[in-house]
N, C-alpha and C positions, 0 to 999 in steps of 0.2 A: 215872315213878318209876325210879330205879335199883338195880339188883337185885344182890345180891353171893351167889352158893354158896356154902354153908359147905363146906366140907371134912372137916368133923367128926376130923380127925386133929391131934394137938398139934403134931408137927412141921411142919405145912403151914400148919394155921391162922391164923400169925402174916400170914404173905403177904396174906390177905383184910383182918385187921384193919391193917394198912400203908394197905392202898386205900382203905376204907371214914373212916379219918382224912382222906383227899384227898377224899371223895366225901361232902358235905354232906346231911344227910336222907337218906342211902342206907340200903336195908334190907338187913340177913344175913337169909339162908332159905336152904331144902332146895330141890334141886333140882327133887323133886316139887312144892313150893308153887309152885316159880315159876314152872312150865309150866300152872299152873294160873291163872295171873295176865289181865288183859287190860290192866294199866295198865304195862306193860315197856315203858322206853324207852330204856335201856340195861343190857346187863348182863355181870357179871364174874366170871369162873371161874378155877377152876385145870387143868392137866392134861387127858385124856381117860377117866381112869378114873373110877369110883365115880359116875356119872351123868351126869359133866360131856358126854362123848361126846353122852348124851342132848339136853341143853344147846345144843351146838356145833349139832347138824344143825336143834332148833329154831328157833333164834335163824335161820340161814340159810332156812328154808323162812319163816317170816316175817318175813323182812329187816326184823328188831332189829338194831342193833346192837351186836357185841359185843366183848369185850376178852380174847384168852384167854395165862391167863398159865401159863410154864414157866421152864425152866432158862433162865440167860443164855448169851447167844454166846460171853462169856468173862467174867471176874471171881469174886468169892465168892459165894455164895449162901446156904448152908447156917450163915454165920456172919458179923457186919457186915461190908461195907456192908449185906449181903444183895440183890445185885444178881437182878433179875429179869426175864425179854423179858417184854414185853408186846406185843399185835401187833392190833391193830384191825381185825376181820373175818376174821381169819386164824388159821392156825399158825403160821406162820413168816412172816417179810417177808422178800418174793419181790420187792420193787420196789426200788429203787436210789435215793432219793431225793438233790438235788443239797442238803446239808450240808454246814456249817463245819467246821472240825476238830479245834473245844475239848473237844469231848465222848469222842473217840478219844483225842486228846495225855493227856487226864486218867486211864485207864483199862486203855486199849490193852497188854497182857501180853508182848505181843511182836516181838523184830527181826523185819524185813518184807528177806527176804534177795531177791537177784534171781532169778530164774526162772531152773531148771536146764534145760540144753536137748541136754546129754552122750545124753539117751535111754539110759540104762542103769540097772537094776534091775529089779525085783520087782514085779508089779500087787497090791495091796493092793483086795478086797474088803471093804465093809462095810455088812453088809444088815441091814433094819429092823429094830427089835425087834418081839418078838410082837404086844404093842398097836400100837404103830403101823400094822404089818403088818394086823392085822385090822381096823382103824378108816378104813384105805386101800384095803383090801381088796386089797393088795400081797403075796398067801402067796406067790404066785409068781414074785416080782421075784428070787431070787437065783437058781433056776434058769435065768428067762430071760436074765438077765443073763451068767452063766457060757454060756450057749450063743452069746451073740453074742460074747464076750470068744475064744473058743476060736477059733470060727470068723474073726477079724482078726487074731491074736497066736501068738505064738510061745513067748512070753516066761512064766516060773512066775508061776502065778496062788495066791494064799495068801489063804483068807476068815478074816476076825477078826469072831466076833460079840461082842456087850457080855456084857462077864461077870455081870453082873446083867440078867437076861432072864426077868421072868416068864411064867407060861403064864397069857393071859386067856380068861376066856367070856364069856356075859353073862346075868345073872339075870333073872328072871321080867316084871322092869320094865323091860328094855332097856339095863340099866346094866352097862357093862363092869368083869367085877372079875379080881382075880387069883385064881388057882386052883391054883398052882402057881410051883414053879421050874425054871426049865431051867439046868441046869450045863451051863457053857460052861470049858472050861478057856482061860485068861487063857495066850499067849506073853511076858509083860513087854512091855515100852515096848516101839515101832518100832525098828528101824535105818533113821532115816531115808536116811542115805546110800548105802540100799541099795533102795531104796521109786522105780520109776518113777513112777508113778502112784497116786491116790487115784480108786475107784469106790467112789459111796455113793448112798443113797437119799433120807435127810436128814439122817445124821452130821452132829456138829459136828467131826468129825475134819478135814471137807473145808477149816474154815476156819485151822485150824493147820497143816493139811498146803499151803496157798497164800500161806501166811507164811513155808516155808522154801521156798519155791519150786517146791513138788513138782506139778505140771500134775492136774489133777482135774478128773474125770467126776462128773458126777452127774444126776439127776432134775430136773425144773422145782421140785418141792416140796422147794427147798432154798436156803437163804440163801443159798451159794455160786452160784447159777445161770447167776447174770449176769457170772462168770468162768470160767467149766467149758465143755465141751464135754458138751454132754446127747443126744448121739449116739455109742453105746457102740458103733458098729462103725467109727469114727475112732478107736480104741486108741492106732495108733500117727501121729493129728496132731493132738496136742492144741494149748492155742492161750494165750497169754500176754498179755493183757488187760490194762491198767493196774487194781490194784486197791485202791488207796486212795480212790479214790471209794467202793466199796461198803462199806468200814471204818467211812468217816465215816458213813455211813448207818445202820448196826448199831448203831455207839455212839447215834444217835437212836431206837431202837429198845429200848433198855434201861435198867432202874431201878432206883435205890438206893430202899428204906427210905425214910428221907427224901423221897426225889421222890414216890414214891407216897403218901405221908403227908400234904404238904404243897403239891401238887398238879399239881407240875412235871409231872409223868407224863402225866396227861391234858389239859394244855394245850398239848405236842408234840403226844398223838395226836389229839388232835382240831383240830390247826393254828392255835391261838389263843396 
């Protein structure tokens, strides 16, 4: 059987019923009922909050199947097409798969400028949010990370967290919730032409910041990976990668409405 999370939020919940249109005989349920299941053969979430975390680590400890959905790489979301990543087994798609390039031509937001290679600017820091941070068990990634930046670099280091950051814990069930807000004060947009480099953890910054050519650091748990230098005491050798292969690949990794509705979506992820 296929199993869909509700959400129980109005603004999210449309995302489920999108899928659930693509997904024939599939049941919506609460994350508690479906840990409680034995006939899961597939199943589909939103996010890490509100149970789903609970979800993710099950599904993994008995390698189910599953589908977890979030924000798109790029596109609308919050309003049609209503693009959304989808990623099979995962958080994010970490593989590079070899892709045609209808699905990026159609979509794709942005000029793909050439790789600046002047080596001059500003290191831009950007470290996890709270949940992801405690879902990774990453509190300490922006510390360690600044201590290796320091000790390779020379150069002003400036950390920009998301201005929307809330504070999570987790309730009595293991379900991560929000608890709070952290106020982050927001600097406006980048200058990018003042920006050497992009370090992040799993920003989607890092994939706009490798469209204007800006050289990016990151983590392995990051769409960008497989263009970045994921050894943050190389600062100053970063590495210029052809990256329209990994484009093509993201644009396969993401869903209109529509595709999830009508079944497109899980006939890429599951290679049919």
């Amino acid at each position: 059987m296929i199993y869909l999370s509700t959400t129980s939020r109005q603004v999210t919940e449309k995302y489920i019923e999108f899928c659930k249109k693509g997904l024939p005989n599939s049941v919506i349920s609460s994350w508690k009922e479906i840990i409680e299941k034995n006939d899961v053969e597939k199943l589909i979430f939103l996010g890490i909050l509100r149970g789903s975390n609970v979800l993710y680590e099950w599904a993994q400890k008995n390698k189910i199947d599953f589908y977890f959905i979030d924000r798109p790489y790029w596109g609308e979301t919050r309003n049609y097409p209503y693009f959304q990543r989808i990623v099979k087994n995962g958080h994010i798609k970490s593989k590079v798969e070899q892709r045609p390039d209808d699905r990026f031509k159609k979509s794709f937001p942005w000029t793909i400028h050439p790789w600046k290679k002047e080596k001059k600017g500003d290191i831009i820091v950007c470290p996890p949010t709270n949940a992801i941070a405690t879902f990774f068990n990453k509190q300490d990634w922006l510390d360690k990370t600044l201590s290796i930046l320091k000790a390779n670099t020379d150069r002003k280091i400036i950390v920009r967290k998301k201005g929307y950051n809330p504070i999570v814990s987790f309730d009595s069930d293991g379900a991560m919730i929000v608890t709070g807000k952290e106020k982050n004060e927001t600097t406006g947009p980048l200058d990018w032409d003042n920006v050497y480099a992009i370090v992040a953890y799993n920003s989607n910054i890092t994939l706009e910041a490798s469209t204007k050519g800006i050289p990016v650091f990151c983590d392995q748990h990051n769409a960008c990976a497989s263009i970045s230098e994921t050894d943050f005491s190389k600062i100053e050798q970063p590495i210029y990668p052809d990256r329209e292969p990994l484009y093509h690949s993201m644009a396969y990794g993401q869903f209109t409405a529509e595709e999830m509705a009508n079944g497109t979506a899980w006939r890429i992820l599951d290679g049919r």
